[in-house]
C-alpha positions in Angstrom: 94.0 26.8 -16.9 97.0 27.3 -14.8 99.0 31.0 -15.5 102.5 30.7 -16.2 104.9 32.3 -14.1 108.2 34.0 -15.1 111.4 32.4 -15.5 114.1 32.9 -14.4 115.6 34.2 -17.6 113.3 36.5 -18.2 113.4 38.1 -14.7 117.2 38.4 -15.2 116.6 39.9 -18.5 113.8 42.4 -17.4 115.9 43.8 -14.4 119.1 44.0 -17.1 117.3 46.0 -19.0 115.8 48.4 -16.5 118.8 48.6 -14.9 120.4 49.9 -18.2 117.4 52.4 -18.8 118.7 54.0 -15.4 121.6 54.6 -16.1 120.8 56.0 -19.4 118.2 58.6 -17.6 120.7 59.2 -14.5 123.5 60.4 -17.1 120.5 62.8 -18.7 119.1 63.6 -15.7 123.2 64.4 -14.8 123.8 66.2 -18.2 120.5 68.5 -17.6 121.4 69.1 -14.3 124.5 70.8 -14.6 124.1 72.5 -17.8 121.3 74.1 -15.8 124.4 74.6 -13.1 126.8 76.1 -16.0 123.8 78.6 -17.2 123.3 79.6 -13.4 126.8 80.5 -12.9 127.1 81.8 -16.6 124.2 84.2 -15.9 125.7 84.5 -12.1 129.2 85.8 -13.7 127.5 87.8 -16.3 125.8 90.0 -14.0 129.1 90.3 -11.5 131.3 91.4 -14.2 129.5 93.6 -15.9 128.3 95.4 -12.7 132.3 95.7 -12.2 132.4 97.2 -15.6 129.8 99.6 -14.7 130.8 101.1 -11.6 134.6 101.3 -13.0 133.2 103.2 -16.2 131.1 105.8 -13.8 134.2 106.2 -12.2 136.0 107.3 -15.3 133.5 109.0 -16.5 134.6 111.6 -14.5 138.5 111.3 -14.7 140.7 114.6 -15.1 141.5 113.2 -18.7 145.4 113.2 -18.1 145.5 111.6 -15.1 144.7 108.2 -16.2 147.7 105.4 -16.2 148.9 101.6 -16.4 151.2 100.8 -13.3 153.2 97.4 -12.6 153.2 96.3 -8.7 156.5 97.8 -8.6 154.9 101.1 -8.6 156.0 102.1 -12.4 153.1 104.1 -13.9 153.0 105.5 -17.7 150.1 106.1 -19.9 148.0 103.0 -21.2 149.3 103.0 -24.9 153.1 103.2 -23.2 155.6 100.4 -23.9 158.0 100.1 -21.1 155.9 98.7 -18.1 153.8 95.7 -17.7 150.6 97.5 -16.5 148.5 95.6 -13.9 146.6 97.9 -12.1 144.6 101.3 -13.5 145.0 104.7 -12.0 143.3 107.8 -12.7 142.6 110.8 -10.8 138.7 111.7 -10.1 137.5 115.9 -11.0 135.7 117.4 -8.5 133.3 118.6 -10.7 131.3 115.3 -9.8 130.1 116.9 -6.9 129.8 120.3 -7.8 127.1 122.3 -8.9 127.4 125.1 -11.9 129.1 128.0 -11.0 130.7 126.2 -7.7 134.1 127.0 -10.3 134.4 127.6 -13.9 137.3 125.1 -14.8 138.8 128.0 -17.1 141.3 130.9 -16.1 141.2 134.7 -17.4 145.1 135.0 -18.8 145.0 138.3 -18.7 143.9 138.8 -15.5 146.1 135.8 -14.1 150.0 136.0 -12.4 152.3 133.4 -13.5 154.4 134.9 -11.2 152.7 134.8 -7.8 151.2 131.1 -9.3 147.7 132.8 -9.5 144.9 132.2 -11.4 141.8 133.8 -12.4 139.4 131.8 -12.7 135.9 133.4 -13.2 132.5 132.3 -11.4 135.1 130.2 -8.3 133.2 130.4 -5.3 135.4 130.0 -2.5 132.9 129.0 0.1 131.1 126.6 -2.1 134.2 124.9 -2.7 135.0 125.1 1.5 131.5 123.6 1.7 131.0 121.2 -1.1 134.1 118.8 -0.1 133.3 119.0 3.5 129.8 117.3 2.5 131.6 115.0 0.2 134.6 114.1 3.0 133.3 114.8 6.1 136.4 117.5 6.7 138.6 120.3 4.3 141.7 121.2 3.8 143.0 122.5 0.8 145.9 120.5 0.1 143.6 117.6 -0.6 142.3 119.3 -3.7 144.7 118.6 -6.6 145.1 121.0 -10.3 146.0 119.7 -13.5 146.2 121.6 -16.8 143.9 120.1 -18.9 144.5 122.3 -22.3 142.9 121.9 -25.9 141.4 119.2 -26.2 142.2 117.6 -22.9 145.8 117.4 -24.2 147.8 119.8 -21.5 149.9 119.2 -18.7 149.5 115.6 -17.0 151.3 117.2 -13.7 148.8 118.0 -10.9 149.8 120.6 -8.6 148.7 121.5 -4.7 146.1 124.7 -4.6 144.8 127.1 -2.2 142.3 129.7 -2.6 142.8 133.5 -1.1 139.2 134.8 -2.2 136.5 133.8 -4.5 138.3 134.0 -8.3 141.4 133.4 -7.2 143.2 129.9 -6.6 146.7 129.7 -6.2 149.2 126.4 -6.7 152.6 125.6 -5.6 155.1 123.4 -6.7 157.5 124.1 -9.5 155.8 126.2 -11.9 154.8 124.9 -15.4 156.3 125.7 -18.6 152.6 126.6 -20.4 150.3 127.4 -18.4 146.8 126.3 -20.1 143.4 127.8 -20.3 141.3 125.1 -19.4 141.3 123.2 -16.2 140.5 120.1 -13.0 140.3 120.4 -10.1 140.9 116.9 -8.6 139.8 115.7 -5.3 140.6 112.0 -5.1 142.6 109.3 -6.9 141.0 105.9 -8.3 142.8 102.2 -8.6 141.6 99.0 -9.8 143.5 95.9 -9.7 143.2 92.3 -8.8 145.1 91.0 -5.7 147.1 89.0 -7.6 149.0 92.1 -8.2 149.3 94.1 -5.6 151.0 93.9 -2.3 150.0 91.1 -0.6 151.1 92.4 2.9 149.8 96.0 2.3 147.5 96.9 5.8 144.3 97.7 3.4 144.6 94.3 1.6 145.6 91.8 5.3 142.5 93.9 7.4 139.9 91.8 4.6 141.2 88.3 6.0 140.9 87.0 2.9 142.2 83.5 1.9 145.5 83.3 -0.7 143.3 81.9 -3.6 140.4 84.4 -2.9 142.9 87.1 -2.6 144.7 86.7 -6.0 140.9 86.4 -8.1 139.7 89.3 -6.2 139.4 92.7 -8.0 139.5 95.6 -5.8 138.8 99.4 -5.9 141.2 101.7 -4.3 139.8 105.3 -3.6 139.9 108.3 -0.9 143.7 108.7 -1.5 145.8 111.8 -3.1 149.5 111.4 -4.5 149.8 114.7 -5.2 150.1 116.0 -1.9 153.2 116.1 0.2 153.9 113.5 1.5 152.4 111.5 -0.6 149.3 108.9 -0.4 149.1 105.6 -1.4 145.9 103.6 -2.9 147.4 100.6 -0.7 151.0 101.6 0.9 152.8 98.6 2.6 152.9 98.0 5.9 156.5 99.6 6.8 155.0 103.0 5.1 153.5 105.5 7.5 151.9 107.7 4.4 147.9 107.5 4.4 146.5 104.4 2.9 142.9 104.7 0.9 139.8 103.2 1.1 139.9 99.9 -0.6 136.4 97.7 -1.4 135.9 94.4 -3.8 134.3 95.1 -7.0 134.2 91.6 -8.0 135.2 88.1 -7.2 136.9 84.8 -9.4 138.6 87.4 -11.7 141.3 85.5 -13.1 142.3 88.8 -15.8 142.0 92.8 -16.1 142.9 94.6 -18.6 142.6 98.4 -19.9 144.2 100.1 -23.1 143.8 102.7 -25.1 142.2 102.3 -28.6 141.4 105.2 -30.7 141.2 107.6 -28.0 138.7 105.7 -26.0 139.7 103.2 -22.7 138.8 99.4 -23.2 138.1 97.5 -20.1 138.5 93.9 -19.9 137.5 91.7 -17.2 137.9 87.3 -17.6 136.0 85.4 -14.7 135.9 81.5 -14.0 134.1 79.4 -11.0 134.4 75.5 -11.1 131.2 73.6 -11.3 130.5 70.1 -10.0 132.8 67.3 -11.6 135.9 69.9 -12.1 134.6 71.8 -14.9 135.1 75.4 -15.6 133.1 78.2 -16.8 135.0 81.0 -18.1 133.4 84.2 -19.1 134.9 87.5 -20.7 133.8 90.9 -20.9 134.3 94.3 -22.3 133.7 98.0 -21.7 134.3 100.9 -23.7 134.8 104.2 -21.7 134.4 107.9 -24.2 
């Protein structure tokens, strides 16, 4: 017998329907593909952010427990839980202590044995040479003026001024400035202030910020960590002075990149870190991602 062949219906009709069993698989092959894409970049964001976190929350760890403020790019700083500015970028001061071993200095003063007068403290078990030596390992060069002193009082609740210090001999450290109304028992000594904010708002033109040659969209999603700078001297130092300034300008690095939002408050006598990130994935769609820290 002789075999039929196809027609030419049925040939149309066969490639019809395998053309439409393509598509079908290309759009699930497409659908797999980038949710695989989104869980990549998910995962990708995850581990960014919360490394931010991390690093930010070490710093605090060690803050001088009054230093730490909410400042607008304006340069208005108040405390976290304040009300009049719109607070953009984090501050704090870091203790020395980080660095120091026990009995390096006591962090508490002998009133009795103290001056109000002369500005002098007695502070009990202060080396002075460990001191001399411990920040030139830590900076690479000493002078005393870049060591800052704040009150710290009960409960971490004392004076939030820092003051300029010097030491005559082992015990003793003197400060300057206008003296304080209270003088507390318990103390920091502070070696270094801390920012962190997002170059959407800060200074665009600032010398730190314009030496990264960063592009305008990568600047303004770019979180940043400002260190290796001390307000308290005289004159004073800025985290990231603008370019007309002729104050010292910190150390600035990148703690993390496509950060759209920062926050920090104050809840309950703890700090609450926020950080939102987003990257665009093939075909326009975002992933957003939001995470949180709480720093004791």
């Amino acid at each position: 017998m002789m075999r039929r062949g196809y027609t030419l219906i049925e040939i149309i009709i066969t490639i019809a329907i395998t053309g439409i069993l393509s598509v079908g698989m290309f759009k699930a092959f497409e659908a797999i593909t980038l949710r695989s894409e989104k869980a990549k970049i998910l995962a990708t964001l995850s581990i960014d952010s919360q490394s931010a976190l991390d690093q930010i929350s070490i710093l605090l760890y060690n803050r001088a427990p009054m230093s730490v403020q909410g400042c607008d790019n304006a340069g208005h700083c108040e405390p976290l839980d304040g009300t009049l500015y719109t607070k953009t970028i984090l501050t704090w001061y870091g203790t020395a202590s980080e660095s120091y071993e026990a009995g390096d200095y006591s962090a508490f003063v002998d009133m009795n044995r103290s001056d109000y007068g002369t500005k002098m403290l007695y502070t009990p078990n202060t080396d002075f040479n460990a001191i001399q030596t411990t920040q030139t390992n830590k900076w690479g060069a000493f002078t005393w003026n870049n060591i800052g002193l704040i009150f710290s009082g009960t409960f971490d609740q004392g004076n939030p001024s820092t003051y300029q210090i010097s030491m005559s001999q082992s015990n003793q450290i003197l400060f300057t400035g206008v003296a304080p109304t209270t003088i507390y028992e318990k103390y920091n000594l502070v070696d270094s202030a801390y920012a962190v904010a997002r170059g959407a708002d800060i200074d665009k033109t600032a010398p730190c910020i314009t030496a990264l040659n960063l592009s305008a969209t990568a600047l303004d999603n770019t979180l940043f960590l400002f260190d290796d700078y001390r307000p308290w001297k005289t004159p004073t130092e800025s985290f990231c002075a603008d370019s007309a300034a002729a104050n010292r300008v910190g150390k600035v690095s990148i703690l993390a990149t496509q950060v759209n939002a920062f926050r920090a408050q104050t809840i309950n006598g703890t700090i609450r870190l926020s950080i939102d990130t987003n990257r665009t994935v093939r075909g326009g769609n975002p992933v957003r991602l939001s995470k949180q820290k709480v720093v004791f």
